[in-house]
C-alpha positions in Angstrom: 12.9 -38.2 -7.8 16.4 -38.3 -9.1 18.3 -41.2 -8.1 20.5 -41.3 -5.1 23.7 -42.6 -5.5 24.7 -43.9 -2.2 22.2 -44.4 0.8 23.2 -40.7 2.8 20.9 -39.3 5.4 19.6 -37.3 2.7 18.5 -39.7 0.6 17.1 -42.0 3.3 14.4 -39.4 4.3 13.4 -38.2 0.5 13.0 -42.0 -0.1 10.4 -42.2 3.1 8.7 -38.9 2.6 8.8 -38.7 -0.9 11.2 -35.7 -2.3 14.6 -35.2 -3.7 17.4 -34.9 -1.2 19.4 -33.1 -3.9 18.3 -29.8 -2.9 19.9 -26.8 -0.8 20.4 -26.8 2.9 19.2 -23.3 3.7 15.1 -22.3 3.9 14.7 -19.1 1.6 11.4 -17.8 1.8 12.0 -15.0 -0.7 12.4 -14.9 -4.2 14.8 -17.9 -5.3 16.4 -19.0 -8.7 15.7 -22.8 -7.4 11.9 -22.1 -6.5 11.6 -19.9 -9.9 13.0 -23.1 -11.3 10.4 -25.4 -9.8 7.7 -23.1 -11.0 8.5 -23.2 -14.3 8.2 -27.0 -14.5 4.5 -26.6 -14.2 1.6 -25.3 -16.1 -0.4 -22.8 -14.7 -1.2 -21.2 -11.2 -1.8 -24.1 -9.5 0.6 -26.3 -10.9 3.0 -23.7 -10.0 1.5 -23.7 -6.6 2.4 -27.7 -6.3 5.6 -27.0 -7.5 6.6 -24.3 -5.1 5.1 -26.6 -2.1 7.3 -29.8 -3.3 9.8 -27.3 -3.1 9.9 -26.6 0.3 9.1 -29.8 1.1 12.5 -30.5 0.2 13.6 -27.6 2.3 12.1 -28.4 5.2 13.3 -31.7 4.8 16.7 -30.5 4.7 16.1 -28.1 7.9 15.0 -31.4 9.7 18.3 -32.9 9.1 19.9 -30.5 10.3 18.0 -30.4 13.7 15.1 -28.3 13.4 14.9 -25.2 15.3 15.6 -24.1 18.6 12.9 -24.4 21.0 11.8 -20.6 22.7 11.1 -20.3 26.3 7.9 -18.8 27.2 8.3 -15.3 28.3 6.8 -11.7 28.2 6.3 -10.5 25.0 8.9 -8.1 23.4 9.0 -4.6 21.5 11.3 -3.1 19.2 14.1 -2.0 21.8 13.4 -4.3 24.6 16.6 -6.5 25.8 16.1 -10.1 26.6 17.8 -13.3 26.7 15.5 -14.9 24.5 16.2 -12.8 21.6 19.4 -14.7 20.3 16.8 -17.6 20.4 14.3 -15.8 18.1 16.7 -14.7 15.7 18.0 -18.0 15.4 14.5 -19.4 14.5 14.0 -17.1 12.1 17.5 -17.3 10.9 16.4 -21.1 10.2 13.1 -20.1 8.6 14.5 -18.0 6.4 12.6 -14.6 7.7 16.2 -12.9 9.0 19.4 -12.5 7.6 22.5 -14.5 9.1 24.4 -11.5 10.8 24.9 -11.1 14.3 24.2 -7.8 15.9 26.7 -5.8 18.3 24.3 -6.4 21.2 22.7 -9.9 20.7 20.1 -9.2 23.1 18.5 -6.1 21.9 15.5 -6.7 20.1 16.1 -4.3 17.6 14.3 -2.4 14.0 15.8 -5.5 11.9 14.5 -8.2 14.1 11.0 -6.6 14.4 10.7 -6.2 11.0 11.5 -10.8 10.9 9.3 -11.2 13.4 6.7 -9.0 10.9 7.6 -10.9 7.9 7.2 -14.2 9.8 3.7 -12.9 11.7 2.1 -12.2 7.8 3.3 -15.9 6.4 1.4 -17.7 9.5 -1.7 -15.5 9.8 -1.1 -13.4 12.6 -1.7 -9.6 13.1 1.8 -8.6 11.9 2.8 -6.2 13.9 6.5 -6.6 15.1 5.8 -7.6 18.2 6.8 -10.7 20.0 3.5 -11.4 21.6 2.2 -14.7 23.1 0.7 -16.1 19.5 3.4 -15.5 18.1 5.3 -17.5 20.0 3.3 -20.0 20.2 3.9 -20.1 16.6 7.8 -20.2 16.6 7.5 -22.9 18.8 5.9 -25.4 15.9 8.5 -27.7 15.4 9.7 -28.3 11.8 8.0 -31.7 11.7 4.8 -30.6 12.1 5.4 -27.7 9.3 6.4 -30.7 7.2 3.0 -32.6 8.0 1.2 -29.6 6.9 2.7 -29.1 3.6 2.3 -32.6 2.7 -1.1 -32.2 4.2 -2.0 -29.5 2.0 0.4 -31.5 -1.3 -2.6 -33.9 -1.1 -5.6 -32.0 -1.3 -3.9 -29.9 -4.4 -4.0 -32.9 -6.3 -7.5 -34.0 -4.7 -9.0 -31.0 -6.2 -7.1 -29.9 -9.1 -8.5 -27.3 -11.4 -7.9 -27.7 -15.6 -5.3 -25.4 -16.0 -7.0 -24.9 -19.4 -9.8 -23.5 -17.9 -11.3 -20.3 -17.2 -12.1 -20.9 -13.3 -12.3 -18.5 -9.8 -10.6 -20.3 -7.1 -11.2 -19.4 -3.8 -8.6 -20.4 -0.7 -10.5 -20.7 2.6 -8.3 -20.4 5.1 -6.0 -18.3 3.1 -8.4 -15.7 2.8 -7.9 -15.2 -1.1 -9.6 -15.6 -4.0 -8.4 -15.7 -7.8 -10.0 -15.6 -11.4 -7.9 -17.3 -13.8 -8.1 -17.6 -17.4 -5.3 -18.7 -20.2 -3.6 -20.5 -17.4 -3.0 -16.8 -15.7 -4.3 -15.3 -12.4 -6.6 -12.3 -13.9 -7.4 -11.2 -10.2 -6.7 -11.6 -7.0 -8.8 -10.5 -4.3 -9.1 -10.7 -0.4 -11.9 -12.8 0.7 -14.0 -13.2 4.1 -15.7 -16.8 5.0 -18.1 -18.6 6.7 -16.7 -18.2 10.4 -15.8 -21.7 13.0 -19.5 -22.3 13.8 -20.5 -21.8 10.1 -17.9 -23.4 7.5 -18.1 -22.4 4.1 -18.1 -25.9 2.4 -15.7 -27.3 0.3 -17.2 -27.2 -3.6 -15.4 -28.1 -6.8 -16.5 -27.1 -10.4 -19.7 -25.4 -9.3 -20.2 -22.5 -11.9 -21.0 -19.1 -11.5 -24.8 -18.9 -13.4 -26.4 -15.4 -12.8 -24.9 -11.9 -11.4 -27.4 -10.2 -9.9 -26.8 -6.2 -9.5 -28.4 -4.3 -6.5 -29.9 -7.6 -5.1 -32.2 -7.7 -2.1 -31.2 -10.5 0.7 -33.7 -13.0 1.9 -32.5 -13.9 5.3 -31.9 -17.7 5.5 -34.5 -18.6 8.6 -31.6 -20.1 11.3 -30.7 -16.2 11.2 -33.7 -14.9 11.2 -34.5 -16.8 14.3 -31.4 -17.0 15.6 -29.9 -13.6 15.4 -32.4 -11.1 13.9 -34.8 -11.7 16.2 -32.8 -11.4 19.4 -32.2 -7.4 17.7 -35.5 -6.7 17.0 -36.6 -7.8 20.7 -33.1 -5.7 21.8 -34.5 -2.7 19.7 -38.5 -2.2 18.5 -37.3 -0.6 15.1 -33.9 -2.3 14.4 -35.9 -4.3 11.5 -36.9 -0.8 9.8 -34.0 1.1 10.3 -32.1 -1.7 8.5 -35.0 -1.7 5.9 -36.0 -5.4 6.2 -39.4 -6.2 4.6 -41.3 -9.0 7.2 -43.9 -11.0 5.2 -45.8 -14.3 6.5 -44.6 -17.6 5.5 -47.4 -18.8 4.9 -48.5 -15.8 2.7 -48.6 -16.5 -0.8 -49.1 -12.8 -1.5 -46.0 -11.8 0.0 -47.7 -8.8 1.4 -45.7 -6.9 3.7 -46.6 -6.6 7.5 -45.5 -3.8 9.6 -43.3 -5.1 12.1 -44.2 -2.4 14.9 -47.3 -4.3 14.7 -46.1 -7.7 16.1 -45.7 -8.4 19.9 -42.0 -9.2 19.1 -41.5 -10.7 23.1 -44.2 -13.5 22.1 -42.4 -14.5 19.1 -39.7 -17.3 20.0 -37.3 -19.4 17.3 -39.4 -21.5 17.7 -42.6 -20.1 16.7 -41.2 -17.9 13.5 -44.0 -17.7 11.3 -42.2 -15.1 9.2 -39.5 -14.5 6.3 -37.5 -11.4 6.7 -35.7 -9.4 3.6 -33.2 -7.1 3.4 -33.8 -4.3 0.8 -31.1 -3.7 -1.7 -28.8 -0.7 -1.0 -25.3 0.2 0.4 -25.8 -1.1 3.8 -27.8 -4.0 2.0 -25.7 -7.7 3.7 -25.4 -8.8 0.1 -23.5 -5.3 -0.6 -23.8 -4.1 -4.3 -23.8 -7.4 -6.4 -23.9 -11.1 -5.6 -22.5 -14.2 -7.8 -25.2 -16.9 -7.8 -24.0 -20.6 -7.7 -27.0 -22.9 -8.1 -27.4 -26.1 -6.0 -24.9 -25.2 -3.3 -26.8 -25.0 -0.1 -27.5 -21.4 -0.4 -24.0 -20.6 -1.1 -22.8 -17.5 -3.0 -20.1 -15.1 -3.6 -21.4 -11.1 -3.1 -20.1 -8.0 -1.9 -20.4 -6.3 1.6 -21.9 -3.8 3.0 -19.0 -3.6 5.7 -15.9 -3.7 3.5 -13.9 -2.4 6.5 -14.1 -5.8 7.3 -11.3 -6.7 4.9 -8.5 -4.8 6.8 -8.4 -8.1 9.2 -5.9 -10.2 9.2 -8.4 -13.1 10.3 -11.7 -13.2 7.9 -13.8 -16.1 9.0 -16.7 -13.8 10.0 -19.6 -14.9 7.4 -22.4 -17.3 8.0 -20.5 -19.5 5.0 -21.2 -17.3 1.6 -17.6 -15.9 0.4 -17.8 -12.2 0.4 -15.1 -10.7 -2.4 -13.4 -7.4 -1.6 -12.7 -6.8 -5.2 -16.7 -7.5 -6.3 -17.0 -4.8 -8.9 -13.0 -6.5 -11.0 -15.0 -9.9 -10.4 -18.1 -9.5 -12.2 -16.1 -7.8 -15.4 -14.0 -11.1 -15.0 -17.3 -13.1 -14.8 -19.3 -11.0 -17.7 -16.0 -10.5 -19.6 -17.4 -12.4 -22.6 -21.2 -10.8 -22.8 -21.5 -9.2 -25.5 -24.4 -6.8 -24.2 -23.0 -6.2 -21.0 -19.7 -3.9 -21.6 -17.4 -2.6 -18.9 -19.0 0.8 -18.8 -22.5 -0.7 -18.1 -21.5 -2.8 -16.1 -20.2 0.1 -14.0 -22.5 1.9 -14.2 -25.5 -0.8 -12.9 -23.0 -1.7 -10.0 -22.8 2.2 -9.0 -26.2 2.4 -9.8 -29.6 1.2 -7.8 -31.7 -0.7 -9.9 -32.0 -4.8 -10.0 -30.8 -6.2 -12.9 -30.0 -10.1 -13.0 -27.7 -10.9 -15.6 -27.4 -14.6 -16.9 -23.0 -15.5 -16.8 -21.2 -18.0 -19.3 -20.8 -20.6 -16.7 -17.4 -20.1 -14.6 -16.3 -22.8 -12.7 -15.4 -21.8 -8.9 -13.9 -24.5 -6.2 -13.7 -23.5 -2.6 -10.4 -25.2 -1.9 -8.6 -25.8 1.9 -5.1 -25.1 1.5 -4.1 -23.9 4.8 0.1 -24.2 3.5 0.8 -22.4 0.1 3.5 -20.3 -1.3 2.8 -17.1 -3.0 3.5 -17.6 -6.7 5.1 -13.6 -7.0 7.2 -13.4 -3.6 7.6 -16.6 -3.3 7.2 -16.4 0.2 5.9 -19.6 2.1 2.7 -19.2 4.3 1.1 -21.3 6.9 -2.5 -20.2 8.3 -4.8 -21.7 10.6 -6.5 -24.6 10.3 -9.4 -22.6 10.8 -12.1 -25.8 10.4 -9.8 -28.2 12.0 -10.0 -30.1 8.4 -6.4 -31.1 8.8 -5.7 -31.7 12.1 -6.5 -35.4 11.9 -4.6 -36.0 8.7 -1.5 -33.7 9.4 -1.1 -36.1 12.9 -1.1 -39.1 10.8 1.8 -37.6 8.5 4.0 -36.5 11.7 3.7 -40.5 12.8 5.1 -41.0 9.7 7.6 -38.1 9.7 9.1 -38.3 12.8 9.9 -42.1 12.4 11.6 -41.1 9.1 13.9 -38.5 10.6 15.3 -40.8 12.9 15.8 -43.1 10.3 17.6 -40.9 8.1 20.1 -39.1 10.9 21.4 -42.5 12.2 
């Protein structure tokens, strides 16, 4: 922190909270010489990351002194050409967020092209179905008060340097609730990919420095048992050849053989989760759960990265669908990223066994992945700040303790 040299409101609240009060008034959430800057003073992508958080930190800071934002009266939503006395609120908000520019329209109440397309900018960086349109979520999330968006970065400042990766180091990160996943070697992001995770009732966990051992091409799925009993079975009773149109093999558990048993030979109504006595498995193929390839992680509670069989799925804005294994949109980029330095496994074979049908497990140098929970990050390239969900409620007690200590400090500094 540089050194203040008189005690100004300012100063007063970077000494409580911990940034540099010598920093500019205005929230930009675009590209910015001063966040380039603050990039630059750090080594790889997720120092850059810290950097561009501390950042607006600062910011934010700033935005508090100056009052925050104006508070938005509930009301029906609003489309592009709508007229309501609630707009000049919204623009201001945005104004203040930095999502809109600072000129006033010839009809202040019209919601017009220029604010809709704020509204959509501001909609993408908090995880919302951008669309345009001032609907109720959205404006549940222009109500968050600044202090709370201050809470959250700091929130996120400290599990960055809980779970910091070697920028050295040839790792894949993936960002839960940001949806994202990146491979990065020589301290550069090598690809970024969408990701979908282990939905509310079935978190993926947090992991750090578990490597990536095997790539398996084509693989089959053995259905973990709590979804065998739990949702495959409710199907089967639903539908007498749901197992066989989605090509599961059943086998006994008990059977050593693994033979196969025909399931239009049980009395499916007389089997209950309780009584299970079988293992289901998912032959491999396009519609396979596991998709075309799957990234094996070894002691991790049966948790993997793979493909999909229903990449449609990525087109959501919200991707916590799984039952907690990280499926990769960009599978096929990830496992030349992954086999990059195998010698007998080129890029053209490796295309050619992901396009292809046959099994083929393929031992990986070992890549380090960590499932990190950074709900608040800034992209690196727009520089655009983004706040998601906390879709696991991992924060929500820490980011209450930081606005007791945040609010306090505010007052502090503006008397």
């Amino acid at each position: 922190m540089r050194r203040c040299r008189t005690l100004s409101v300012a100063c007063t609240l970077a000494l409580v909270l911990g940034f540099s009060a010598d920093t500019a008034v205005v929230a930009n959430t675009g590209n910015d010489p001063a966040l380039t800057a603050a990039q630059e003073t750090r080594s790889g992508p997720t120092g850059q990351a810290m950097a561009l958080l501390e950042s607006y930190l600062e910011r934010y800071g700033q935005i508090a002194l100056q009052g925050g934002w104006p508070a938005l009266p509930a009301g029906a939503k609003l489309e592009t050409g709508d007229r309501d006395a609630r707009v000049p609120v919204v623009r201001e908000i945005l104004r203040r967020t930095g999502d809109a520019d600072m000129r006033d329209p010839a009809d202040p109440e019209l919601y017009d092209e220029t604010l809709a397309a704020a509204v959509w900018q501001f909609q993408e960086r908090h995880g919302l179905e951008p669309d345009g349109v001032l609907g109720r979520r959205t404006q549940v999330a222009l109500n968050v008060p600044v202090e709370r968006r201050i809470a959250e970065i700091r929130a996120t400042l400290e599990r960055m340097q809980e779970m910091l990766p070697r920028q050295d180091e040839r790792h894949i990160l993936v960002n839960l609730p940001g949806y994202y996943l990146e491979a990065v070697e020589g301290g550069e992001v090598r690809l970024h990919s969408k990701v979908i995770v282990g939905a509310p009732g079935h978190p993926t966990p947090l992991l750090g420095s578990r490597p990536i051992t095997y790539v398996k091409f084509n693989p089959t799925w053995r259905v973990p048992y709590r979804i065998a009993t739990r949702e495959l079975l409710k199907k089967q009773q639903e539908d007498p050849e749901y197992l066989q149109k989605e090509r599961f093999t059943v086998v006994h558990a008990d059977d050593g053989e693994q033979t196969p048993v025909d399931p239009a030979t049980i009395d499916w109504t007389q089997v209950s989760s309780r009584d299970f006595p079988y293992r289901l498995e998912q032959q491999a193929g396009a519609d396979n759960a596991l998709g075309k390839i799957k990234f094996t992680l070894p002691d991790s509670d049966d948790i993997y990265l793979h493909s999909t069989g229903a990449p449609k799925l990525f087109a959501k804005t919200e991707r916590s669908l799984s039952h907690g294994c990280v499926r990769v949109e960009k599978a096929r980029e990830l496992a030349h990223f992954v086999l990059a330095d195998n010698e007998k496994w080129p890029a053209e074979k490796i295309d050619q066994t992901y396009d292809g049908s046959e099994m083929k497990l393929v031992k990986a140098t070992p890549v380090p992945v960590y499932f990190v929970y950074w709900a608040v990050w800034a992209d690196r390239e727009s520089g655009l700040l983004h706040f998601h969900p906390d879709i696991y409620r991992r924060d929500q007690k820490r980011v209450a303790e930081l606005m007791q200590e945040t609010e306090p400090a505010l007052k502090v500094a503006a008397n």
